[in-house]
PyMOL commands that place a pseudoatom at each C-alpha (Angstrom):
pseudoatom trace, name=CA, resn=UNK, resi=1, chain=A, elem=C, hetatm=0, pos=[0.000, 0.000, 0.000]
pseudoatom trace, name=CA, resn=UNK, resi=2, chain=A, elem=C, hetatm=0, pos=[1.168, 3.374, -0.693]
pseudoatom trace, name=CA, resn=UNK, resi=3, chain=A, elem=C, hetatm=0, pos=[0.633, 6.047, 1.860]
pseudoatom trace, name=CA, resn=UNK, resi=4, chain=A, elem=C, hetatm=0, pos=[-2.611, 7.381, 0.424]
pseudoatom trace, name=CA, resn=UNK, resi=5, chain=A, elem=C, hetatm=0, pos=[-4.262, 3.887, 0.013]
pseudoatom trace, name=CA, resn=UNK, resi=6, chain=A, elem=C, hetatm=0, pos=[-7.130, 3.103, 2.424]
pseudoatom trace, name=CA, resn=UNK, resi=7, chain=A, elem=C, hetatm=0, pos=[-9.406, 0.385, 1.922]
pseudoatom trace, name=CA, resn=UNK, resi=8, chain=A, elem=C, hetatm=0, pos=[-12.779, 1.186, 3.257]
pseudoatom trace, name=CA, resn=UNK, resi=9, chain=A, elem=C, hetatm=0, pos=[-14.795, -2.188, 3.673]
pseudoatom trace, name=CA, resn=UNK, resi=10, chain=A, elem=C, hetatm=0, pos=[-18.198, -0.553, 3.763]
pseudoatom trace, name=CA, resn=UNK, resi=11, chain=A, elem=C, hetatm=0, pos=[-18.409, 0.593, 0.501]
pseudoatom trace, name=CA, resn=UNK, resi=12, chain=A, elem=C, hetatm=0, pos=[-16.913, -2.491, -1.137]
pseudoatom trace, name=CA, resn=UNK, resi=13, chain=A, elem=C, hetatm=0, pos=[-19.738, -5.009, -1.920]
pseudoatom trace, name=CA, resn=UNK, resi=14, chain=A, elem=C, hetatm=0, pos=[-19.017, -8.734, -0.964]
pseudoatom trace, name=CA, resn=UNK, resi=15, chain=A, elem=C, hetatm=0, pos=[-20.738, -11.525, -2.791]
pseudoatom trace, name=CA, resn=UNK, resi=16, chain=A, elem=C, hetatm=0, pos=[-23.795, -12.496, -0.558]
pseudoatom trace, name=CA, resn=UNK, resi=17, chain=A, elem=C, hetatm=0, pos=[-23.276, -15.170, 2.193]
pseudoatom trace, name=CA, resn=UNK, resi=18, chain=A, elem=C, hetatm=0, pos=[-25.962, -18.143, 2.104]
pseudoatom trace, name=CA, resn=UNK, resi=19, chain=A, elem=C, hetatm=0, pos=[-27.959, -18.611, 5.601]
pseudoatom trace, name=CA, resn=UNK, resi=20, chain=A, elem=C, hetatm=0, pos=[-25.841, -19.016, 8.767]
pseudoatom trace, name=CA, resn=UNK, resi=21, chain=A, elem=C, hetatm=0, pos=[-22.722, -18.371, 6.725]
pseudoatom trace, name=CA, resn=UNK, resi=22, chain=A, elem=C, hetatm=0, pos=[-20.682, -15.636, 7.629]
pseudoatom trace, name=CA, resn=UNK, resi=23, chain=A, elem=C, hetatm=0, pos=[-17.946, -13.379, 6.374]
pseudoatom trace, name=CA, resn=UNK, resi=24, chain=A, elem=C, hetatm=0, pos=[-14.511, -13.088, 7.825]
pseudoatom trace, name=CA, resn=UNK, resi=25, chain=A, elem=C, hetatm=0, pos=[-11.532, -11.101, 7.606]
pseudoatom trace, name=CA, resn=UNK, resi=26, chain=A, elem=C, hetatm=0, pos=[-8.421, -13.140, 7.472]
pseudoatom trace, name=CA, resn=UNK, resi=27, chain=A, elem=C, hetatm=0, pos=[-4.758, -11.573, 8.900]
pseudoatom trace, name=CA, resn=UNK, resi=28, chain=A, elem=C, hetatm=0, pos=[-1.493, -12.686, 9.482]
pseudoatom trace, name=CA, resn=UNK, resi=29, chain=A, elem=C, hetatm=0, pos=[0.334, -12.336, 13.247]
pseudoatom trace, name=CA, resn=UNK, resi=30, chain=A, elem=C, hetatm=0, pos=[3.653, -14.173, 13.538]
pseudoatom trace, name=CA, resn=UNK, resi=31, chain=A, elem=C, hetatm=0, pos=[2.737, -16.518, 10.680]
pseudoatom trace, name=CA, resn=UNK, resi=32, chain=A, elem=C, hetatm=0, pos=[-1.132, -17.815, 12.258]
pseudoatom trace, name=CA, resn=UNK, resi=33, chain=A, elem=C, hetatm=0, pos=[-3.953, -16.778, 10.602]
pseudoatom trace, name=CA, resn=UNK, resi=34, chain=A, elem=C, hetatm=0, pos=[-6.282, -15.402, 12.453]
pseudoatom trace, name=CA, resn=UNK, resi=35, chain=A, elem=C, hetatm=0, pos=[-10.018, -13.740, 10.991]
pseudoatom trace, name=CA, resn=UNK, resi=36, chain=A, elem=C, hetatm=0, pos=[-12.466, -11.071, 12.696]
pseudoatom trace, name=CA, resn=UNK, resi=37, chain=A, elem=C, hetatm=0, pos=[-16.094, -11.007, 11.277]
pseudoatom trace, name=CA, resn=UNK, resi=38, chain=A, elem=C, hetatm=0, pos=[-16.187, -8.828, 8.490]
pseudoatom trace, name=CA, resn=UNK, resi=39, chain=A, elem=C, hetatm=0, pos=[-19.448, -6.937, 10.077]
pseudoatom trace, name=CA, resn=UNK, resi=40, chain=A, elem=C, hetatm=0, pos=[-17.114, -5.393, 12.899]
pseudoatom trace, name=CA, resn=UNK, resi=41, chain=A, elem=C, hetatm=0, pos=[-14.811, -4.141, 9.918]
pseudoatom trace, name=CA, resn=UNK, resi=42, chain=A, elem=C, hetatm=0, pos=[-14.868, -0.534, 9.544]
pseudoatom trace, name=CA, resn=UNK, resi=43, chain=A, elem=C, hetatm=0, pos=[-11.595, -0.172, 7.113]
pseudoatom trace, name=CA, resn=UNK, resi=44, chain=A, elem=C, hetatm=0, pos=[-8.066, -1.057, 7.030]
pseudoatom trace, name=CA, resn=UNK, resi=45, chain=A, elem=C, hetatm=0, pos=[-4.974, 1.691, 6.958]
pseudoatom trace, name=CA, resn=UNK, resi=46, chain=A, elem=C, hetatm=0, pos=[-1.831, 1.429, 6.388]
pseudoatom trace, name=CA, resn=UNK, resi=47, chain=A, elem=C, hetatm=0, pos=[0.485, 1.520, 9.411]
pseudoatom trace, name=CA, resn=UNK, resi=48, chain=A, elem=C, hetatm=0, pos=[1.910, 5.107, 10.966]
pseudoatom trace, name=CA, resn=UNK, resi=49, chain=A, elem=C, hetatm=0, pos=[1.388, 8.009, 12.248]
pseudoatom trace, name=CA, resn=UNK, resi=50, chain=A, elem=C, hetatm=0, pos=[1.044, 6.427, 15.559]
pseudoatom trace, name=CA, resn=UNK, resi=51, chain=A, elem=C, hetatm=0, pos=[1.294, 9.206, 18.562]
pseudoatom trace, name=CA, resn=UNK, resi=52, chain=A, elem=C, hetatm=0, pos=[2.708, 7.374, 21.791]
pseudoatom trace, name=CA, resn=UNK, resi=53, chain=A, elem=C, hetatm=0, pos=[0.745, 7.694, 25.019]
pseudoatom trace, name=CA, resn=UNK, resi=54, chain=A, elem=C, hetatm=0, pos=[3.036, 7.905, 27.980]
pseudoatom trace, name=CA, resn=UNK, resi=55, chain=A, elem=C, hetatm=0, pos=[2.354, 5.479, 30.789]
pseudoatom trace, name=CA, resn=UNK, resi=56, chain=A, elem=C, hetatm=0, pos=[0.236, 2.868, 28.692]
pseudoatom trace, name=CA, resn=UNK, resi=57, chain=A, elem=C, hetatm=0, pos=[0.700, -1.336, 28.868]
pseudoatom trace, name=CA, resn=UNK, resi=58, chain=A, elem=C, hetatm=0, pos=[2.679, -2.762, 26.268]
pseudoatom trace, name=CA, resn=UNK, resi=59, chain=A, elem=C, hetatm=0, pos=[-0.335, -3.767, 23.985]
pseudoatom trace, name=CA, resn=UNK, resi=60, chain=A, elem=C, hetatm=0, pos=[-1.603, -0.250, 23.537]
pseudoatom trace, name=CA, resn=UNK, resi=61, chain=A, elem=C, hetatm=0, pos=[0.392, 1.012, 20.525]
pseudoatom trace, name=CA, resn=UNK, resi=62, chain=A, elem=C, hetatm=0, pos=[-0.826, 4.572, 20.849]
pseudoatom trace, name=CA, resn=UNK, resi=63, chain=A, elem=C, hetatm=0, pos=[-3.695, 6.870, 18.888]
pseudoatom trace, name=CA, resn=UNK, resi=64, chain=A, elem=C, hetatm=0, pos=[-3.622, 7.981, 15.817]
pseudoatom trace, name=CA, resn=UNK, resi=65, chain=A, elem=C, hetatm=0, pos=[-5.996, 10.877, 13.963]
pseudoatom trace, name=CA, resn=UNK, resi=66, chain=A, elem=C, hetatm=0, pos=[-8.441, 9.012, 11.930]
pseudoatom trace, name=CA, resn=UNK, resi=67, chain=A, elem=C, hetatm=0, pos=[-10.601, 11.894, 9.845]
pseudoatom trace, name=CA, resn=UNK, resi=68, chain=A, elem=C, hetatm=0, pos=[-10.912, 14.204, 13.112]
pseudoatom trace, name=CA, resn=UNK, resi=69, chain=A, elem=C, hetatm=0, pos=[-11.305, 11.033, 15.216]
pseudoatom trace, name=CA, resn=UNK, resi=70, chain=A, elem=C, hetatm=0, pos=[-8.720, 10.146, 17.742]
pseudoatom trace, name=CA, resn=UNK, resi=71, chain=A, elem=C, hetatm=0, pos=[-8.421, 6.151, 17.838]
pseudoatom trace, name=CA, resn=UNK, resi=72, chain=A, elem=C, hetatm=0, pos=[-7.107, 4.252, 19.886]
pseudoatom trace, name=CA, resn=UNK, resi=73, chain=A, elem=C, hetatm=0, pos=[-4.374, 1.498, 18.513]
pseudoatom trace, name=CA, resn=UNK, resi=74, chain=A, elem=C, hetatm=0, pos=[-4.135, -1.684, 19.682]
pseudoatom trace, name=CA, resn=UNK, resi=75, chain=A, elem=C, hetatm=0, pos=[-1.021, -4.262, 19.204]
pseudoatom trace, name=CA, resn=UNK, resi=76, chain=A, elem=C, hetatm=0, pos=[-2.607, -7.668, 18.713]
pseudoatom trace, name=CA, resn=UNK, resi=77, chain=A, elem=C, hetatm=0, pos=[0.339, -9.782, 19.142]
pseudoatom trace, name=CA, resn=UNK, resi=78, chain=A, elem=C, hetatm=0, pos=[1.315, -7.984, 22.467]
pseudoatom trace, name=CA, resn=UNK, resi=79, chain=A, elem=C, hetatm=0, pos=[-2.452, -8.146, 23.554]
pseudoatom trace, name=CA, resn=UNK, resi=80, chain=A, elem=C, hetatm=0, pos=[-2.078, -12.217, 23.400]
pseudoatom trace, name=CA, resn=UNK, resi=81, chain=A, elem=C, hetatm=0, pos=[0.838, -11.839, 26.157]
pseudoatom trace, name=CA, resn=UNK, resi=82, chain=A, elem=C, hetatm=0, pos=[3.571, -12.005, 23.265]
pseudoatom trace, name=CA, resn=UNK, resi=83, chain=A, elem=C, hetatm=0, pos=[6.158, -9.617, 22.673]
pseudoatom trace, name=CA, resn=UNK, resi=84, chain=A, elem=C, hetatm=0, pos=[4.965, -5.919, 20.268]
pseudoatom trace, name=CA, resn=UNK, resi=85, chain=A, elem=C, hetatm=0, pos=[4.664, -6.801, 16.629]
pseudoatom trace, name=CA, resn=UNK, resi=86, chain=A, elem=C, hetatm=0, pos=[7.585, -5.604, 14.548]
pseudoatom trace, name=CA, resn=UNK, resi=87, chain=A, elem=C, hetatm=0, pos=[6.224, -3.092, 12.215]
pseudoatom trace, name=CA, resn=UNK, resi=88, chain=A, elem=C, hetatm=0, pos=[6.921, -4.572, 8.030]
pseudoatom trace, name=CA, resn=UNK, resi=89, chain=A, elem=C, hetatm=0, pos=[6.121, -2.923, 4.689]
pseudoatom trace, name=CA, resn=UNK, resi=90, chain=A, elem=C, hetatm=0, pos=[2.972, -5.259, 4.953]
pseudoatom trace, name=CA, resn=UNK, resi=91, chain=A, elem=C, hetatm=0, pos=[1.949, -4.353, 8.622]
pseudoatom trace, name=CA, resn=UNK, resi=92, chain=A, elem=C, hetatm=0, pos=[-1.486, -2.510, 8.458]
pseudoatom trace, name=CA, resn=UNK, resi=93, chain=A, elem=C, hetatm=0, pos=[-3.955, -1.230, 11.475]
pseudoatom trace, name=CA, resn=UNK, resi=94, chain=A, elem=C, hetatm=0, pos=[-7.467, -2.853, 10.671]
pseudoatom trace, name=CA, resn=UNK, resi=95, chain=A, elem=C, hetatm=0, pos=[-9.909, -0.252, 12.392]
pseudoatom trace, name=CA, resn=UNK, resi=96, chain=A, elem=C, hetatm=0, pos=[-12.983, -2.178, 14.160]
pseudoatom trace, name=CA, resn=UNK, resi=97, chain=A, elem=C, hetatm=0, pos=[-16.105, -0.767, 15.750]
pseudoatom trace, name=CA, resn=UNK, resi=98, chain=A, elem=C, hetatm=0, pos=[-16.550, -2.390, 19.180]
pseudoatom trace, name=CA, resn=UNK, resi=99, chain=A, elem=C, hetatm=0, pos=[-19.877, -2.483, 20.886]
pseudoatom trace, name=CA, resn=UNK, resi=100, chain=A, elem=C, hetatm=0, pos=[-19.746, -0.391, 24.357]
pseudoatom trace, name=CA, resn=UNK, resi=101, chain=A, elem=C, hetatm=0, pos=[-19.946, -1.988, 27.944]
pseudoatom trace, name=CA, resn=UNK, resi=102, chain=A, elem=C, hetatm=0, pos=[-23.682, -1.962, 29.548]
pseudoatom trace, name=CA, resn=UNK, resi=103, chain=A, elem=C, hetatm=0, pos=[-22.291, 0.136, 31.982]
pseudoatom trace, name=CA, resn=UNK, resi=104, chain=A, elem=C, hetatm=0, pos=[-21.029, 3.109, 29.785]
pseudoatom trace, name=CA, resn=UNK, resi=105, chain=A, elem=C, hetatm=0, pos=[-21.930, 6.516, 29.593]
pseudoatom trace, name=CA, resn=UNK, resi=106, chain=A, elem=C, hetatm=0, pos=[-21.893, 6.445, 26.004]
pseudoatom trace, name=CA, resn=UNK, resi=107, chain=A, elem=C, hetatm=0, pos=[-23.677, 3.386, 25.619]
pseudoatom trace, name=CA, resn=UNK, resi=108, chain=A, elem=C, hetatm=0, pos=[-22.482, 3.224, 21.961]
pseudoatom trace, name=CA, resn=UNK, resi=109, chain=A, elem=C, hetatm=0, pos=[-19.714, 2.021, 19.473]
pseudoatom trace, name=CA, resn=UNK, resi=110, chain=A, elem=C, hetatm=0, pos=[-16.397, 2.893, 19.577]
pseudoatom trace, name=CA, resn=UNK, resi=111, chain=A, elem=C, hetatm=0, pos=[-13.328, 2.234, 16.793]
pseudoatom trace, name=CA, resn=UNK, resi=112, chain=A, elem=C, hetatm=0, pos=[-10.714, 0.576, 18.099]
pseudoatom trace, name=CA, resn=UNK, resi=113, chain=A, elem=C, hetatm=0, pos=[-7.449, 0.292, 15.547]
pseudoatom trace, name=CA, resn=UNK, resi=114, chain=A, elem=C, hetatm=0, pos=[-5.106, -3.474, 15.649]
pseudoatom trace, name=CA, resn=UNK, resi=115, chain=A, elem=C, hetatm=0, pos=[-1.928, -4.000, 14.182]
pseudoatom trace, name=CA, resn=UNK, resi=116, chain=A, elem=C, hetatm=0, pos=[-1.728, -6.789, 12.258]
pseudoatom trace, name=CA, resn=UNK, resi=117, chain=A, elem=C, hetatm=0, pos=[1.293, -8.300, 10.155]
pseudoatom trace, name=CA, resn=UNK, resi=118, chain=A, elem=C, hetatm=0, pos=[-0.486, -8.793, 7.217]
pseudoatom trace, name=CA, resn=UNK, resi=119, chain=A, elem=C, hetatm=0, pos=[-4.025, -8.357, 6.009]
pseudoatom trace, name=CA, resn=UNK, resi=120, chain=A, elem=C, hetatm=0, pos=[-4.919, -12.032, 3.720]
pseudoatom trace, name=CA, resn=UNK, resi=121, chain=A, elem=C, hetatm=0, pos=[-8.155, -11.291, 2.182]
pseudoatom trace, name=CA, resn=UNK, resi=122, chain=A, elem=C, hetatm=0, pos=[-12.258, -11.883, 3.334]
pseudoatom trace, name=CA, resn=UNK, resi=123, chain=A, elem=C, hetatm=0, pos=[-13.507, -15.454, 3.345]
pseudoatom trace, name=CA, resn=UNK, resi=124, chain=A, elem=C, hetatm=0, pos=[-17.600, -16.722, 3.878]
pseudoatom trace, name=CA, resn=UNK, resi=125, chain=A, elem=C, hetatm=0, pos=[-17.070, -19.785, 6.552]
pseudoatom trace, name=CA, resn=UNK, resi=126, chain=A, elem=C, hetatm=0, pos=[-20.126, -21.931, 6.568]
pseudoatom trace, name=CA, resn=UNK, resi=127, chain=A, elem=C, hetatm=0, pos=[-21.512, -22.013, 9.870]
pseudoatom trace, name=CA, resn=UNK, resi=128, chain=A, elem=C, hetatm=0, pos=[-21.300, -25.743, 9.507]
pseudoatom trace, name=CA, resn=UNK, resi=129, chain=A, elem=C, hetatm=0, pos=[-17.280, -25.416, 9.146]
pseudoatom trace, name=CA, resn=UNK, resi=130, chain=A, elem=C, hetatm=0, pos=[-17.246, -23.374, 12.529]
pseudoatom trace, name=CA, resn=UNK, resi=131, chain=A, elem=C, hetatm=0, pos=[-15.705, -25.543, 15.612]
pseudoatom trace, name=CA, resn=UNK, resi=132, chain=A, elem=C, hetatm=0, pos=[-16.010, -24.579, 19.167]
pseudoatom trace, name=CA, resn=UNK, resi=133, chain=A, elem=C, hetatm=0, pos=[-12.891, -22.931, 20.185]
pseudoatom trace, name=CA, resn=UNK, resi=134, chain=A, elem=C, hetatm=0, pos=[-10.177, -25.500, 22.113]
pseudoatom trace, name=CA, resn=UNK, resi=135, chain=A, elem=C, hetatm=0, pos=[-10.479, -25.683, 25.548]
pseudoatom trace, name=CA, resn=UNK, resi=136, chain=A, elem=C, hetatm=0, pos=[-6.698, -25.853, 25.846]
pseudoatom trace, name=CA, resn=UNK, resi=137, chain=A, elem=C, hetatm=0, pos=[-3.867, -25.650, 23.477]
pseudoatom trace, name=CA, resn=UNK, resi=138, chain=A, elem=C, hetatm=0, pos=[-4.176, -22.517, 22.048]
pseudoatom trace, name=CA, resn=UNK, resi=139, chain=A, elem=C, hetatm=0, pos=[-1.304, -19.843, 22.151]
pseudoatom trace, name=CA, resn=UNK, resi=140, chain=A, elem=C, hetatm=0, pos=[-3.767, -17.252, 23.197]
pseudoatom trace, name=CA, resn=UNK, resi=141, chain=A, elem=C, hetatm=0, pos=[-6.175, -17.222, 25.550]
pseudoatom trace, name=CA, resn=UNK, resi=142, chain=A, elem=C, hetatm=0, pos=[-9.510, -19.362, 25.435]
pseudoatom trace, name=CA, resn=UNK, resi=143, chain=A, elem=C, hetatm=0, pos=[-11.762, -16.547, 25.772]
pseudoatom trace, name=CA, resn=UNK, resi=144, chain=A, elem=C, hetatm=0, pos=[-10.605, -14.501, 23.087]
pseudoatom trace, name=CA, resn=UNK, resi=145, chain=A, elem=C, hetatm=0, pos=[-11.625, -17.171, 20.731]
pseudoatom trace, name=CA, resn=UNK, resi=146, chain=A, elem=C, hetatm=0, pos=[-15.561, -17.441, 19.759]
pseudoatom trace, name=CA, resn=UNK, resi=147, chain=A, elem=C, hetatm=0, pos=[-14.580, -20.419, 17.318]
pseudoatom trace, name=CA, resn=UNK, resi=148, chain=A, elem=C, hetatm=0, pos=[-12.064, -22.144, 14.905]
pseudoatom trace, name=CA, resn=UNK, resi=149, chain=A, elem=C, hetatm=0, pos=[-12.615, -22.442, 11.214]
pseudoatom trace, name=CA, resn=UNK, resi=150, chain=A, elem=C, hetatm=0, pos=[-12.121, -24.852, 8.705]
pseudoatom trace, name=CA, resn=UNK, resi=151, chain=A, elem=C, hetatm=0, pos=[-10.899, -23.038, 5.565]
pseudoatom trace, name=CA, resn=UNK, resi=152, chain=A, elem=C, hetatm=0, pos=[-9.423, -25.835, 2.663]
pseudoatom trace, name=CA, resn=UNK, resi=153, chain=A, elem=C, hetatm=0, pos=[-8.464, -28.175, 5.463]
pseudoatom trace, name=CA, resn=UNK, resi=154, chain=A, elem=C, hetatm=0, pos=[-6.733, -26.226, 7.926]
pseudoatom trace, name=CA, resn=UNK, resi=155, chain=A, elem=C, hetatm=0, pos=[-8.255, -24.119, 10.887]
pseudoatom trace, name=CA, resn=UNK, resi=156, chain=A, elem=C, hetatm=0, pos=[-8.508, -20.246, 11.050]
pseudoatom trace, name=CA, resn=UNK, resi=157, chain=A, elem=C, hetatm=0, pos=[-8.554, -18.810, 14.926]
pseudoatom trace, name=CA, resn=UNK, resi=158, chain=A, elem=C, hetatm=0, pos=[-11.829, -16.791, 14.656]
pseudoatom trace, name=CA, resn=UNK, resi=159, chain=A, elem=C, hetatm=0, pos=[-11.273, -14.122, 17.046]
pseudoatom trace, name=CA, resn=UNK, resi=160, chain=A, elem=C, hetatm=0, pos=[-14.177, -12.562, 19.439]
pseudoatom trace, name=CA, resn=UNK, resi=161, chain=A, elem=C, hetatm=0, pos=[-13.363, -9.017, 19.587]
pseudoatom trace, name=CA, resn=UNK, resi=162, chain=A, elem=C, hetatm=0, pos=[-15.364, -8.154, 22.199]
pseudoatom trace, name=CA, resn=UNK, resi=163, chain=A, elem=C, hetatm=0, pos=[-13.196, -10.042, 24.574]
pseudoatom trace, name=CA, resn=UNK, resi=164, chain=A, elem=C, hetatm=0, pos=[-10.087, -9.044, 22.972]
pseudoatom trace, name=CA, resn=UNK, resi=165, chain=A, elem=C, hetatm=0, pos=[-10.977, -5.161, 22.523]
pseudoatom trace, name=CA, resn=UNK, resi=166, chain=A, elem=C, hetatm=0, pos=[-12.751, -5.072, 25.724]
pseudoatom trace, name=CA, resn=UNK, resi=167, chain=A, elem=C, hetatm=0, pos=[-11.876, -1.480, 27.565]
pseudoatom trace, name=CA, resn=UNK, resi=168, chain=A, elem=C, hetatm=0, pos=[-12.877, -2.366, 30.847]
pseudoatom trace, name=CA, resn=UNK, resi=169, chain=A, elem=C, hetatm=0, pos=[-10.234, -4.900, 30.590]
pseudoatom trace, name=CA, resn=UNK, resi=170, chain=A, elem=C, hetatm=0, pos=[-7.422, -3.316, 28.974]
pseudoatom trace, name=CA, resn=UNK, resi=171, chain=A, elem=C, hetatm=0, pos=[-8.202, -0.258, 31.839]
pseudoatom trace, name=CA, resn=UNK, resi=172, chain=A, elem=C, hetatm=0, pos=[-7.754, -2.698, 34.622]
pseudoatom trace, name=CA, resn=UNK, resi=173, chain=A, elem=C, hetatm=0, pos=[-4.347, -4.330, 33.404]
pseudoatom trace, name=CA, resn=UNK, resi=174, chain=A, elem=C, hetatm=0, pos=[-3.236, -0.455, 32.935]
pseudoatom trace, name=CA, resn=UNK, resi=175, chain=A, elem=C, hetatm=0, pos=[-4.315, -0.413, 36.413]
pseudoatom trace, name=CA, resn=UNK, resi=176, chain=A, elem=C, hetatm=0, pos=[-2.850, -3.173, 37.714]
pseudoatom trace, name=CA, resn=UNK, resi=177, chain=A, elem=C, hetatm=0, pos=[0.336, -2.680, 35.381]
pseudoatom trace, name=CA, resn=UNK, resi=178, chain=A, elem=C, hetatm=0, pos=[0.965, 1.067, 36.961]
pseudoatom trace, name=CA, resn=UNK, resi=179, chain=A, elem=C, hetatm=0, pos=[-0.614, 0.822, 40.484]
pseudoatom trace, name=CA, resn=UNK, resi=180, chain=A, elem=C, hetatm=0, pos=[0.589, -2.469, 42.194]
pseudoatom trace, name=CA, resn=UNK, resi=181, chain=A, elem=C, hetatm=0, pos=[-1.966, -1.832, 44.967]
pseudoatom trace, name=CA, resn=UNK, resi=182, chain=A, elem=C, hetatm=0, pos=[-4.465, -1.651, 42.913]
pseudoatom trace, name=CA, resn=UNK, resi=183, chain=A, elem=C, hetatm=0, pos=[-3.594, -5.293, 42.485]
pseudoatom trace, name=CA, resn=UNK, resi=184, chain=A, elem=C, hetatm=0, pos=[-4.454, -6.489, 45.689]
pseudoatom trace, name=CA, resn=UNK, resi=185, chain=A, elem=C, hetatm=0, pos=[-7.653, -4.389, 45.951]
pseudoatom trace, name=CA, resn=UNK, resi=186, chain=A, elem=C, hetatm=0, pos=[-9.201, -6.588, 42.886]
pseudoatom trace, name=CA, resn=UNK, resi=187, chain=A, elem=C, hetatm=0, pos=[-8.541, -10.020, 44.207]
pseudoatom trace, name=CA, resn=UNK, resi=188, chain=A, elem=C, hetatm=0, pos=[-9.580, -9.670, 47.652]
for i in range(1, 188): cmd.bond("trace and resi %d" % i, "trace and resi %d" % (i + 1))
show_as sticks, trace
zoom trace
């Protein structure tokens, strides 16, 4: 991608999914593929203009300016406990909208950017070809998997990016990350 190239899912049509199929959007971190439903897609960027946030975890890349917007950028590969992604030609920030918390003011959506290595392309899984996610075994954790899918014989992590983007989260491991007391006040 060249540094005006944006891909903006919405406006693209996609060939229409039968009943209970679905449409995913397949990426690359450290060589696993890995796919988001397509319906949570808002566009992909190509990566930079990141500004740093002092004081952040690891995982939280920094914001960048997206049309007025300030967003919120999220490393995947350091949200899954690994180490930050190193940034290629091919790395790209997929922005998602996230549903809010009950408990929010807002109430609303809110974009949320991820890093990814590489974007792959948008595949329809039949619901059919959707396993339960593993109980153990996986390299990331079990709850930030809402299935696995078979795509020409081999399995795709579908991801559930509520769990993964979730703010309340990602606020408390800031939380616990910063303030070590703040530690002991949640598990007691």
């Amino acid at each position: 991608m060249n540094p005006s190239t944006e891909l903006t899912l919405a406006s693209t049509p996609l060939p229409a999914a039968t009943q209970g199929d679905a449409q995913y959007l397949t990426f690359l971190i450290k060589g696993e593929m890995f796919a988001i439903n397509i319906l949570g897609v808002k566009e992909i960027i190509e990566y930079g203009n990141i500004t740093p946030i002092p004081l952040m975890p690891d995982f939280i890349r920094g914001v960048i300016n997206l049309r007025g917007a300030v967003v919120s950028v999220v490393d995947l590969n350091a949200r899954f406990g690994n180490a930050a992604s190193t940034v290629t030609r091919r790395s790209c920030i997929v922005i998602i909208e996230t549903q809010g918390q009950e408990g929010d003011q807002e109430g609303g959506s809110q974009d949320i950017g991820v890093v990814v290595d590489a974007v792959s392309e948008v595949l329809t899984i039949p619901r059919q070809e959707i396993e339960p996610p593993p109980s153990f075994g996986a390299r990331i954790r079990a709850d930030f998997i809402s299935g696995m899918g078979k795509v020409n014989g081999k399995f795709v992590i579908l991801l559930n990016t509520q769990k993964v983007l979730s703010i309340d989260e990602m606020a408390l491991l800031h939380e616990i990350t910063h303030h070590p007391d703040a530690a002991i006040a949640v598990t007691q």
